[in-house]
Backbone as numpy.savetxt, mean C-alpha at the origin, in Angstrom:
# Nx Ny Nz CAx CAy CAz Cx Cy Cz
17.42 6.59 20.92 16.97 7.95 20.68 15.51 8.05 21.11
14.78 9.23 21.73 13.96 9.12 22.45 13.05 10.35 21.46
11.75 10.20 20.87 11.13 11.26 20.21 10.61 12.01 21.05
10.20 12.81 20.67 9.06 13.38 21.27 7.87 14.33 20.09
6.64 13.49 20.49 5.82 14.11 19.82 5.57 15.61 19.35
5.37 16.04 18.27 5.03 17.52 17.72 4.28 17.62 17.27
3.28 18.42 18.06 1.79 19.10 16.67 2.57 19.54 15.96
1.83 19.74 14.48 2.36 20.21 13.18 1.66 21.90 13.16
3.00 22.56 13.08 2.44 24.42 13.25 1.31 24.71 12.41
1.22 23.97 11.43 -0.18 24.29 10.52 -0.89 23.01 9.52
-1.57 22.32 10.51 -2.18 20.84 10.54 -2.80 20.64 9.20
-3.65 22.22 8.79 -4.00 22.14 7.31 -3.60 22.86 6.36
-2.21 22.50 6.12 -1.12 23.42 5.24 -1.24 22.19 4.47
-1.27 22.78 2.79 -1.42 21.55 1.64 -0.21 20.81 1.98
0.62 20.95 2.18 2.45 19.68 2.33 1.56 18.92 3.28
1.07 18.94 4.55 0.60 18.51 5.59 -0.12 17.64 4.72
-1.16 18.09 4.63 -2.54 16.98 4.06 -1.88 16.30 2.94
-1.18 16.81 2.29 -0.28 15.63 0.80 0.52 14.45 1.82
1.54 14.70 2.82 2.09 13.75 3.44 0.62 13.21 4.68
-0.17 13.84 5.01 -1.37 12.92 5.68 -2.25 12.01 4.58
-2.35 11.97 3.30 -2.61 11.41 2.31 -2.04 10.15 2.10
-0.87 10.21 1.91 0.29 9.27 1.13 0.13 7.63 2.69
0.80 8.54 3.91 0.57 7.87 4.95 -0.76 7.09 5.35
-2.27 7.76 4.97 -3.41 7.15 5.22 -3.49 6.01 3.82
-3.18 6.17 2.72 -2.96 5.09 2.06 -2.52 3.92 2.28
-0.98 4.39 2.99 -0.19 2.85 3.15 -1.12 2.66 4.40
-1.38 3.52 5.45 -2.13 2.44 6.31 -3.44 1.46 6.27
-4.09 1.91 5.40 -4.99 1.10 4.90 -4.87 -0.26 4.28
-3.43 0.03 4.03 -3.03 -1.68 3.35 -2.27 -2.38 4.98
-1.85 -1.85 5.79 -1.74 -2.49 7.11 -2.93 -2.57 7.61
-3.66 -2.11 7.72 -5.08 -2.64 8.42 -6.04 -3.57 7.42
-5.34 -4.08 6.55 -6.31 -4.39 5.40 -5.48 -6.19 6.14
-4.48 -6.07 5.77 -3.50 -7.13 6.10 -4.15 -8.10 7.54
-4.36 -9.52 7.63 -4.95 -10.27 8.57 -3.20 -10.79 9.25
-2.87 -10.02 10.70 -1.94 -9.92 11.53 -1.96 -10.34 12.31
-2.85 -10.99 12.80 -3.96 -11.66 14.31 -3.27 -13.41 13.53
-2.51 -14.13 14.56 -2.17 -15.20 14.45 -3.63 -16.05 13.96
-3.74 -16.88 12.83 -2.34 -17.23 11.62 -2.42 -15.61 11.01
-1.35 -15.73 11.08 -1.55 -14.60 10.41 -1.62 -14.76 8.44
-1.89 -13.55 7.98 -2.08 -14.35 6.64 -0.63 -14.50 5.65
-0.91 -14.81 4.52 0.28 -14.98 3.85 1.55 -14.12 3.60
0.56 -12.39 3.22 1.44 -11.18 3.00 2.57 -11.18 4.08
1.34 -11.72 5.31 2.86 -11.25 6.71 3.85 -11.93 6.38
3.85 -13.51 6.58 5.11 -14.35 6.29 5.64 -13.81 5.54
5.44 -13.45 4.20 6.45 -12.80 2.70 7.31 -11.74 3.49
6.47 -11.06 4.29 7.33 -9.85 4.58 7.86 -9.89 5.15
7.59 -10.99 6.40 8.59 -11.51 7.50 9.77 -12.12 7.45
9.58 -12.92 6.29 11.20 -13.39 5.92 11.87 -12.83 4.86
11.54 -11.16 4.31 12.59 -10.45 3.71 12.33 -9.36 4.80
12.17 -8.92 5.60 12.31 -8.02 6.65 13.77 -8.37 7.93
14.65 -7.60 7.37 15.71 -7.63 8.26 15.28 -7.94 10.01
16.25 -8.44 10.60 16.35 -8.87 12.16 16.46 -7.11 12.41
15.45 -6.98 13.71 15.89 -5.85 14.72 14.63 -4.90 13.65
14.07 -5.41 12.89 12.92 -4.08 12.25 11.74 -4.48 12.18
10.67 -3.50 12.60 9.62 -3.63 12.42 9.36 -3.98 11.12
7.79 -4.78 11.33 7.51 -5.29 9.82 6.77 -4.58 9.31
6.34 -3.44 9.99 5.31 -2.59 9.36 6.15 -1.05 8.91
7.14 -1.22 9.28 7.81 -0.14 8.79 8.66 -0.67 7.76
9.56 -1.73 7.88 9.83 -2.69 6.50 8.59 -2.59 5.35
7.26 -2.69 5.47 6.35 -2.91 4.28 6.18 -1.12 3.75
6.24 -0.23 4.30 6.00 1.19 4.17 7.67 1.68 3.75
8.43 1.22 3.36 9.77 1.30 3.16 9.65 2.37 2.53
9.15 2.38 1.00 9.04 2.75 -0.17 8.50 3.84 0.26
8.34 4.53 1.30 7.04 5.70 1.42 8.02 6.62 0.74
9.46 6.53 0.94 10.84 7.47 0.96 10.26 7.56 -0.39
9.68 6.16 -1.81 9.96 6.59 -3.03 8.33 7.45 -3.38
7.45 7.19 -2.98 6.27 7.85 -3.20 6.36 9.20 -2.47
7.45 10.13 -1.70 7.41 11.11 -1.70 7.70 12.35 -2.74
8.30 11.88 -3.36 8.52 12.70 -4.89 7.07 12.71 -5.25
6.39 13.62 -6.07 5.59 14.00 -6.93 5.41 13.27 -7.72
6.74 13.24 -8.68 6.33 12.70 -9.91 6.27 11.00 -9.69
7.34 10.17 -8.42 6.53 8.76 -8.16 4.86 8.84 -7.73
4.45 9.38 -6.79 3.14 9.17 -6.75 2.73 9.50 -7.75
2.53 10.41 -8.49 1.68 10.62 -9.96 2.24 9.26 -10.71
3.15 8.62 -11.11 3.41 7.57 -11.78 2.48 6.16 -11.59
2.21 6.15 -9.60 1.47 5.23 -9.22 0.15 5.56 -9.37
-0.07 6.75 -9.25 -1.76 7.14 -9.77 -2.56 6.88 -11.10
-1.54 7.25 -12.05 -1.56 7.13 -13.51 -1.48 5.55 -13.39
-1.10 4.40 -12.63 -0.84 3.10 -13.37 -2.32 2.85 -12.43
-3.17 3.25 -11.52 -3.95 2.84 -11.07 -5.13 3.07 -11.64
-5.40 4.14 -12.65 -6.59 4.41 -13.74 -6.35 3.63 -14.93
-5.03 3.48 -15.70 -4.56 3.06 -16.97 -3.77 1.36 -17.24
-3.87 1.10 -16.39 -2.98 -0.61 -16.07 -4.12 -1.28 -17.06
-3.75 -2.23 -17.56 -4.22 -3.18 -18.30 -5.51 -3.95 -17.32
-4.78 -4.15 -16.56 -5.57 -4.80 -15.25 -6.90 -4.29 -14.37
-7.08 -3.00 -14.59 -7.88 -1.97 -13.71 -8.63 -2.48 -13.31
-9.64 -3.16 -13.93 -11.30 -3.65 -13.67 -10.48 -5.15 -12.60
-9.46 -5.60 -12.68 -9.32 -6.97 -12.09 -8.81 -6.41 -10.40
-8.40 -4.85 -10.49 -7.88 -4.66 -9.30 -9.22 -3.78 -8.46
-10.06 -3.46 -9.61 -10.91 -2.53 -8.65 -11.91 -3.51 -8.38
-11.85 -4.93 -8.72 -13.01 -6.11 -7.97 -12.35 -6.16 -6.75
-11.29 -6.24 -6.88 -10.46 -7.10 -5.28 -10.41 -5.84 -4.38
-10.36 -4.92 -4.28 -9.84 -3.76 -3.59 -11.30 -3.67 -2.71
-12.37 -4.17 -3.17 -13.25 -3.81 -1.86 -13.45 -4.96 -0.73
-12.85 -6.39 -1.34 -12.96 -7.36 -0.72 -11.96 -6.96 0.37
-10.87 -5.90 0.33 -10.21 -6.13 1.57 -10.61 -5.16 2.61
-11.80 -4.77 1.94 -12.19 -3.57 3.20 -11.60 -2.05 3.24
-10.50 -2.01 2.19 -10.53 -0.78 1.77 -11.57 0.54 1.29
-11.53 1.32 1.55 -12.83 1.91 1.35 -11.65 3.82 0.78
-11.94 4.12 -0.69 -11.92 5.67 -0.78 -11.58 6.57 0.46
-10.52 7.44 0.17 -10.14 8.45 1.36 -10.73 9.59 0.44
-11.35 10.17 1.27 -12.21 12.01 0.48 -10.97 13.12 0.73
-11.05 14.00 -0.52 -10.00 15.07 -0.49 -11.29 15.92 0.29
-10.40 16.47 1.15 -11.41 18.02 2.43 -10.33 18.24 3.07
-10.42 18.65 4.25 -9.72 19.22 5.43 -8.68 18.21 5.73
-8.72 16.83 5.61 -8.33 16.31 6.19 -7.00 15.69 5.06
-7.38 15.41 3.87 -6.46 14.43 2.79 -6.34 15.72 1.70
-5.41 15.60 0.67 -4.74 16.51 -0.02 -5.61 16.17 -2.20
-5.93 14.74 -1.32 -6.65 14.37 -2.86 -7.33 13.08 -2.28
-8.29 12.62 -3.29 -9.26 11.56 -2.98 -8.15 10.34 -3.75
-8.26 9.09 -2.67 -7.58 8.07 -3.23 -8.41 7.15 -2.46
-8.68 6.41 -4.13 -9.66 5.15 -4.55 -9.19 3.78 -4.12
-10.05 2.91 -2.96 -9.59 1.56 -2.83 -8.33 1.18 -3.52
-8.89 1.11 -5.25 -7.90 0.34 -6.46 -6.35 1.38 -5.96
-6.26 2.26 -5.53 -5.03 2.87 -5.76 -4.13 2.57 -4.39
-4.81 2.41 -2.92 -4.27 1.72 -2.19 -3.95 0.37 -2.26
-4.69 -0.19 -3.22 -4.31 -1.94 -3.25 -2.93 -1.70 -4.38
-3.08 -0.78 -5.34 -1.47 -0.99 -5.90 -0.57 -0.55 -5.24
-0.68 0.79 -4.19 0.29 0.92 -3.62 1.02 -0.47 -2.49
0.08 -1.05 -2.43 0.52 -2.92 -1.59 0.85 -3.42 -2.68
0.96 -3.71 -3.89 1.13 -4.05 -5.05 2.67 -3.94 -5.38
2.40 -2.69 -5.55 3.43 -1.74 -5.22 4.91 -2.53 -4.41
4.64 -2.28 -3.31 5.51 -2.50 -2.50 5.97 -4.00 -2.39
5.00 -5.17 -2.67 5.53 -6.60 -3.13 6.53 -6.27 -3.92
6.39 -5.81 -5.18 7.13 -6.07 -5.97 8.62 -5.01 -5.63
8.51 -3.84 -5.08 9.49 -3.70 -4.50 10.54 -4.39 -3.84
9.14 -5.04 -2.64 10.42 -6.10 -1.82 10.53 -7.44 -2.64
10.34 -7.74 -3.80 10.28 -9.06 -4.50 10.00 -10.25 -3.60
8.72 -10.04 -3.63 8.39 -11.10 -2.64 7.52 -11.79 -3.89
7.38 -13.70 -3.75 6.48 -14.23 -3.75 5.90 -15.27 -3.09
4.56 -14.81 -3.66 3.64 -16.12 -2.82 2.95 -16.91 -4.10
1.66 -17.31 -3.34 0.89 -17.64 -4.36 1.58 -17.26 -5.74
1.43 -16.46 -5.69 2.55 -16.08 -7.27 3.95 -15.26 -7.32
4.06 -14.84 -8.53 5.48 -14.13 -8.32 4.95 -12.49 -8.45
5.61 -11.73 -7.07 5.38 -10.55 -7.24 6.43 -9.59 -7.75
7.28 -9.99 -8.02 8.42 -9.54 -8.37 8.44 -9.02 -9.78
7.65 -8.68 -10.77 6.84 -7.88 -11.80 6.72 -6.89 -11.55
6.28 -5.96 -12.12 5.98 -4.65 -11.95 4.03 -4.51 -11.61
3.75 -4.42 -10.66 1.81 -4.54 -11.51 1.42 -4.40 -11.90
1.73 -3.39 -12.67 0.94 -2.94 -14.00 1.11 -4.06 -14.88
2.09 -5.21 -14.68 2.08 -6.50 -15.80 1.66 -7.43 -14.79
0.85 -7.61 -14.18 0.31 -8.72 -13.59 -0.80 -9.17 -14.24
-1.08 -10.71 -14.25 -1.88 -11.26 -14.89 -3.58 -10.64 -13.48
-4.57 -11.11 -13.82 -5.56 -11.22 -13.45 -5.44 -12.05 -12.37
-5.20 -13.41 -12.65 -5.02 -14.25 -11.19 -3.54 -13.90 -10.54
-2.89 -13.39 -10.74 -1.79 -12.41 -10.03 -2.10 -11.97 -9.13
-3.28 -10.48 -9.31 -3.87 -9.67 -9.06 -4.73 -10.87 -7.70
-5.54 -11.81 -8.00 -6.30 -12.36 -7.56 -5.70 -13.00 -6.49
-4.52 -13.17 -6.44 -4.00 -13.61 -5.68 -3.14 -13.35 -4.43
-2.93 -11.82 -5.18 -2.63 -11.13 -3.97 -3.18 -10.46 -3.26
-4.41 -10.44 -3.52 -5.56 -10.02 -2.74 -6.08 -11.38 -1.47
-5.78 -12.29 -2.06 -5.88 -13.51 -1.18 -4.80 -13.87 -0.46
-3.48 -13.54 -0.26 -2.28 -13.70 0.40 -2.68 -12.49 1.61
-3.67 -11.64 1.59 -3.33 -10.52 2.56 -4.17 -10.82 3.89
-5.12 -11.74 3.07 -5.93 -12.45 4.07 -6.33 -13.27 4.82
-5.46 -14.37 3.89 -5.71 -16.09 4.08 -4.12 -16.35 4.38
-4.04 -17.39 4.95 -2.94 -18.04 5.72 -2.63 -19.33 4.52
């Protein structure tokens, strides 16, 4: 099947900037991710639960289908202010170079480092992957070196 690209009839219509939001999130955890042979740990995890014949970057963004509902993203927002863990995820979230998206013209709401690193969080435990540790928890119950650790799987080989 062959696409073909479409401007969007109204680029800054709130649906627009809510789905340009959600999308600049998960990409931030692909560009956060060290992909450049060795590559780091996250890739392998994802590489060997990522079906033959699929991209691995569309395998890790799987879940975008479940953060399109409202009330999932508000669920992941709410666990990214209120998690037991907060202060252990908002140390690691700048080490990967994540940096705050600003609500304006461009994004539908401001989303904080800490909330892109759970949405990667997120999605481990979706695909039940582990490394260094077990991600297969929910994150909001991850220990501290959990947390610590999967901040170090995204980087290190």
């Amino acid at each position: 099947m062959i696409r073909k690209w479409k401007v969007p009839s109204k680029p800054r219509a709130a649906e627009q900037k809510v789905v340009r939001t959600k999308l600049a999130a998960f990409g931030k955890n692909l560009i956060a991710m060290k992909t450049s042979p060795p590559a780091g740990t996250i890739v392998g995890l994802i590489r060997a639960v990522t079906p033959a014949n699929t991209i691995l970057s569309a395998y890790f963004a799987k879940h975008l289908e479940y953060v399109k509902s409202a009330d999932n993203w508000t669920a992941i927002k709410t666990a990214s202010t209120g998690c037991a863990q907060k202060a252990k995820y908002d140390s690691e979230a700048p080490g990967l170079a994540k940096t705050d998206l600003s609500e304006g013209v461009i994004f539908s709401e401001a989303v904080p480092a800490v909330l892109q690193l759970l949405l990667g969080a997120f999605d481990a435990f979706k695909l039940q992957l582990k490394g260094r540790a077990d991600y297969t928890v929910h994150p909001e119950g991850w220990a501290a070196l959990t947390i610590e650790y999967f901040a170090q799987d995204y980087t290190k080989t």
